[in-house]
C-alpha positions in Angstrom: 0.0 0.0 0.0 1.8 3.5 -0.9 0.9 6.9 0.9 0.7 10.0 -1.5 2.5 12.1 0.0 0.8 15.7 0.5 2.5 19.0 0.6 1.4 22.5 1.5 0.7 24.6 -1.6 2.9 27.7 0.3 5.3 26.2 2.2 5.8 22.4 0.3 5.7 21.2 3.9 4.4 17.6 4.3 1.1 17.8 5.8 0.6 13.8 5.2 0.2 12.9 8.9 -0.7 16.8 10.1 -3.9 17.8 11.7 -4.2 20.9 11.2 -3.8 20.8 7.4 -6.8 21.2 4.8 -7.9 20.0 1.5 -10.2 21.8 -0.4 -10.7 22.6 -4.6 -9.5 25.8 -6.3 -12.2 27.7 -6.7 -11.0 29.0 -10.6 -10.4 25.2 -12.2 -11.0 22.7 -9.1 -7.6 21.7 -8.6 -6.6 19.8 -4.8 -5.1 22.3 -2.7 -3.9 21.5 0.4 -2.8 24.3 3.2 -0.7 23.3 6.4 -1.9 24.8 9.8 1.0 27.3 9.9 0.0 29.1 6.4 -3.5 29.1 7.2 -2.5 30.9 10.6 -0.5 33.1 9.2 -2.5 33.6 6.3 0.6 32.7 3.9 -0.6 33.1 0.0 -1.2 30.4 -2.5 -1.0 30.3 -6.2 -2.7 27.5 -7.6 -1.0 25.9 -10.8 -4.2 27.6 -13.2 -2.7 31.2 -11.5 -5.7 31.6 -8.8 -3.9 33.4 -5.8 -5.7 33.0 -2.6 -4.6 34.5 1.1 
């Protein structure tokens, strides 16, 4: 059995086993992004691979 291996959109952190992480689509083309706890708190932007920047 593998584990994909996820990674915060800001930081590339790897949020795999974190709790504090989300998931959640792009809301331009409804690509996965995932946000650690850290970014979200600090409100760290994120550029989505179709360009979308979201705080």
């Amino acid at each position: 059995m593998t584990t994909e291996k996820r990674v915060c959109v800001s930081c590339n952190d790897d949020i795999t086993s974190s709790t504090k992480s989300v998931e959640f689509k792009c809301p331009n083309c409804g690509e996965v992004i995932r946000r650690c706890g850290r970014c979200r708190k600090t409100m760290v932007k994120w550029v989505c691979k179709c360009g979308f920047e979201g705080p």
